[in-house]
C-alpha positions as CSV (number, residue, x, y, z in Angstrom):
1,X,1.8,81.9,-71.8
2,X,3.3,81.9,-68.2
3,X,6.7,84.1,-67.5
4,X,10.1,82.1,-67.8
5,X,11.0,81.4,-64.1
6,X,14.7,80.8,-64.9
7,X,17.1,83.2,-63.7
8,X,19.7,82.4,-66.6
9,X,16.8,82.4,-69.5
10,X,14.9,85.3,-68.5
11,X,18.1,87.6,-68.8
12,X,18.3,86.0,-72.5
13,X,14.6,86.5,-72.9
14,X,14.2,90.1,-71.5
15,X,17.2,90.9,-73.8
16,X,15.4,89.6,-76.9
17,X,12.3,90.7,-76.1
18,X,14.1,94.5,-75.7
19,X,16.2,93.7,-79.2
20,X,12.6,92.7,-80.6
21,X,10.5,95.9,-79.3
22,X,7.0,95.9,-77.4
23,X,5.4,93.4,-79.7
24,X,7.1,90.5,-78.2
25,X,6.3,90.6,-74.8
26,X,5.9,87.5,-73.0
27,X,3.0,88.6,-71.2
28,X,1.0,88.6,-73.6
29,X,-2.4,86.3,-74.3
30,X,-4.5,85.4,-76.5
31,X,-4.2,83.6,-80.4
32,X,-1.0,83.3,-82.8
33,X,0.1,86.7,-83.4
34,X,2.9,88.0,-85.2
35,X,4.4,88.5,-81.3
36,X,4.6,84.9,-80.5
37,X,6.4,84.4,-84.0
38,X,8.8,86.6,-82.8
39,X,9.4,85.6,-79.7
40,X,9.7,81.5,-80.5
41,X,11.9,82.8,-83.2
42,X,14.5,84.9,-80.7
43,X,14.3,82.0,-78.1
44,X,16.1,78.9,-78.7
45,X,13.6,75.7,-78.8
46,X,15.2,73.8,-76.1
47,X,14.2,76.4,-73.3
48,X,11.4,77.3,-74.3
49,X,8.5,77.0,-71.7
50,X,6.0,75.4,-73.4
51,X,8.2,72.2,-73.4
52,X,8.8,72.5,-69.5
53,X,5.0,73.3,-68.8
54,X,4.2,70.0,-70.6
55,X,6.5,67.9,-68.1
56,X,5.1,70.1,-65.2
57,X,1.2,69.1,-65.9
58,X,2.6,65.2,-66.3
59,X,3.9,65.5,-62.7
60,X,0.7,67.1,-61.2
61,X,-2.1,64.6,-63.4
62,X,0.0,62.0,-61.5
63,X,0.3,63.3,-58.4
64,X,-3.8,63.7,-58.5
65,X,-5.9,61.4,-57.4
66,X,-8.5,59.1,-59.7
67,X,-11.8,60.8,-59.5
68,X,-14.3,58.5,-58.8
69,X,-18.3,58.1,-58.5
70,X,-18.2,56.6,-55.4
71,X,-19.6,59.1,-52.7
72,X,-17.0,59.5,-49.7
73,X,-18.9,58.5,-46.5
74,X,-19.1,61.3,-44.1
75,X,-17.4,61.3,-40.9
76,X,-18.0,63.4,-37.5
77,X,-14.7,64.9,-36.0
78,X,-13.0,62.5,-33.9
79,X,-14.8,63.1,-30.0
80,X,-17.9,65.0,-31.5
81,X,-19.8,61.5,-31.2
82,X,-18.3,60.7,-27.6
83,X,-19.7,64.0,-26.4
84,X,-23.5,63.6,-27.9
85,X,-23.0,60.0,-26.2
86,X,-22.4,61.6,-22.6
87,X,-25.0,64.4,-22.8
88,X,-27.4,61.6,-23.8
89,X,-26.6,59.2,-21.0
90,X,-26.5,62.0,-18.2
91,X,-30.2,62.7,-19.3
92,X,-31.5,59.2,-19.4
93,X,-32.5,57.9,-15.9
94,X,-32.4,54.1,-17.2
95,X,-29.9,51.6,-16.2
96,X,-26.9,50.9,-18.1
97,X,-25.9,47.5,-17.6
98,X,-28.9,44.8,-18.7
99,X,-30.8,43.7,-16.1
100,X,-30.8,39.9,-17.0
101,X,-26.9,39.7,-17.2
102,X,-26.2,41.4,-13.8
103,X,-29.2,39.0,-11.9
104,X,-27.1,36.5,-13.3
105,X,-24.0,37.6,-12.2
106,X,-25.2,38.2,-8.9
107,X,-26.8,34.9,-8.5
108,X,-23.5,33.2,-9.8
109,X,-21.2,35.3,-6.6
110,X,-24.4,34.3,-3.6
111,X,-23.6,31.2,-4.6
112,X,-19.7,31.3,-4.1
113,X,-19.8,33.5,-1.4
114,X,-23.1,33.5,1.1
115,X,-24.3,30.4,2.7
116,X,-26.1,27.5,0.9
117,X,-29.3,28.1,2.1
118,X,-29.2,31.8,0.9
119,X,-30.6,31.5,-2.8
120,X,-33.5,33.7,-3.6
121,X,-33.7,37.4,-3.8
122,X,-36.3,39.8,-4.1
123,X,-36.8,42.1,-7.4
124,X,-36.3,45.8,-5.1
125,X,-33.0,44.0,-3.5
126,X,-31.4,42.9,-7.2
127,X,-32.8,46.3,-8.2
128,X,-31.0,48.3,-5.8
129,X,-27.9,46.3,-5.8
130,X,-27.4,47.0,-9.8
131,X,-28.2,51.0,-8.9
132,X,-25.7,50.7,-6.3
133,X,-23.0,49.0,-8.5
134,X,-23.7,51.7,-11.4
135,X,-23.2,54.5,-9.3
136,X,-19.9,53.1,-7.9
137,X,-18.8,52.3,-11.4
138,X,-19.6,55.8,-12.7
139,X,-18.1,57.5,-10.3
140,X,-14.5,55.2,-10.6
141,X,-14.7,56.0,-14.2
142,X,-15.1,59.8,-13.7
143,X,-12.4,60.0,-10.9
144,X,-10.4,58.1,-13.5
145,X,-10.6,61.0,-16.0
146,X,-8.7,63.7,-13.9
C-alpha cells in the first residue's frame, strides 16, 4: 500500500501507527495481516487511501490512449528527407526539368519573340539552352537560401 500523501492525515496516521506499535506500519507489503487490520481499524474509512487510489487510476485509464493493432507508420525527422534529396541531386549529372516540356516551352516563346521565319532548332542548341537555364535557376535558388 502506497504512503498517505496528506499533510493533515499522515499526522493522524503516524500517531496511530505509534499508538499501535511496529506492526502497523504503512509500509508494509504483502497479504492480509494482522497489521493491516490494525491499521484500517485506527484509520477512519473515509480517508483511507485505497478509496483515493481508486479515483486516481480512473483519471489516468482515461487520460491513456486506446491501444490499438494498427501499426503507427514510421516517419523520418522533419529535413532528414530534404537533405538525402540534395546529396542525391548534387551527384546526379542528369537534367532536372523534362526535356519534352522545356522544347515546348521554348518553341511556344521563338514564336512570340523571334521572327516568323525563325522556327526550327537543332537538338545541341535546345540542349544547351535547358543546361543554361538549370544552372541559372540553381544558382537563384541557392543565392536565395542565405
Amino acid at each position: 500500500r502506497a504512503r498517505d500523501r496528506n499533510p493533515t492525515n499522515a499526522t493522524a496516521s503516524s500517531s496511530a501507527a505509534a499508538a499501535a506499535g511496529p506492526s502497523a506500519t504503512p509500509t508494509r507489503r504483502g497479504g492480509s495481516q494482522g497489521g493491516e487490520a490494525q491499521q484500517s481499524a485506527a484509520t477512519p474509512p473515509a480517508t483511507t487511501t485505497a478509496g483515493r487510489k481508486k479515483g486516481g487510476t480512473k483519471r489516468t485509464k482515461q487520460a491513456m490512449p486506446k491501444s490499438s493493432n494498427k501499426k503507427k507508420t514510421f516517419r523520418y525527422k522533419p529535413g532528414t528527407v530534404a537533405l538525402r534529396e540534395i546529396r542525391h541531386f548534387q551527384k546526379t549529372t542528369k537534367l532536372l526539368i523534362p526535356a519534352a516540356s522545356f522544347i515546348r516551352e521554348v518553341r511556344s516563346v521563338t514564336q512570340i519573340f523571334a521572327p516568323p521565319d525563325v522556327t526550327r532548332w537543332t537538338a545541341e542548341a535546345l540542349m544547351a539552352i535547358q543546361e543554361a537555364a538549370e544552372d541559372f535557376l540553381v544558382g537563384l535558388f541557392s543565392d536565395a537560401m542565405l
